[in-house]
N, C-alpha and C positions, 0 to 999 in steps of 0.2 A: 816813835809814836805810831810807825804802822801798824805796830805789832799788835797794839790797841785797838784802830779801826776794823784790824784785817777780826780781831777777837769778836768786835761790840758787832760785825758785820754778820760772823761768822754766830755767833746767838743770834742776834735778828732773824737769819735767817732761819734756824730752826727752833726756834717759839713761833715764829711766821706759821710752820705747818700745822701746828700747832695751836688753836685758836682758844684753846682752855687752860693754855698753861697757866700756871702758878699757882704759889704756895699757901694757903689761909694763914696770917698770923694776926696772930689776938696781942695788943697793945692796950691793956688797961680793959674799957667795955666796949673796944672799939676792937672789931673784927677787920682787916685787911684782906685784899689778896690784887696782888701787882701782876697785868699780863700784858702782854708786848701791844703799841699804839699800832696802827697801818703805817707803814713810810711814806714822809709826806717831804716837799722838797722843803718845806717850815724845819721839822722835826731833825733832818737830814742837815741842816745849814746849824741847827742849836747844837747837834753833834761835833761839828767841825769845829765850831767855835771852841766846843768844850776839849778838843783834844790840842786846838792850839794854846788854849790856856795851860792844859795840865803840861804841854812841850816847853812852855817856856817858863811857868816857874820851875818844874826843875832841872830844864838849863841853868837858873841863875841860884837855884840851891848846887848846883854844881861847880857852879862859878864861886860862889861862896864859900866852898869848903875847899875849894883849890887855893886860895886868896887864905887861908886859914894857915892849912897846910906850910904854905911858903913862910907865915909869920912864925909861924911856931918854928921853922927849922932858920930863922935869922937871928 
């Protein structure tokens, strides 16, 4: 999962210089455009969470198809 932070870090950081980034996308009559929030120790602590979530489900999709694996080959 570093590889992810060192990623979502490594954007942040340059959308950061950045203050106009993003892209206009039209959804039905509704116009969007998504650009990076200030880093806040809130926003920074929802990240963390969100990457030890995505670490441990698929550790245990990991574990799951290991646990597969072995049935099938018994």
């Amino acid at each position: 999962m570093v590889l992810m932070q060192d990623a979502s870090e490594c954007m942040h950081e340059s959308m950061q210089d950045t203050p106009e980034f993003g892209v206009s996308e039209r959804v039905g009559n509704i116009t969007m455009k998504v650009r990076a929030a200030p880093r806040t120790p809130e926003n920074q602590a929802r990240w963390d969470r969100r990457h030890e979530a995505m670490a441990a489900w698929l550790l245990a999709q990991w574990e799951r198809e290991q646990l597969r694996r072995i049935a099938e080959s018994n």
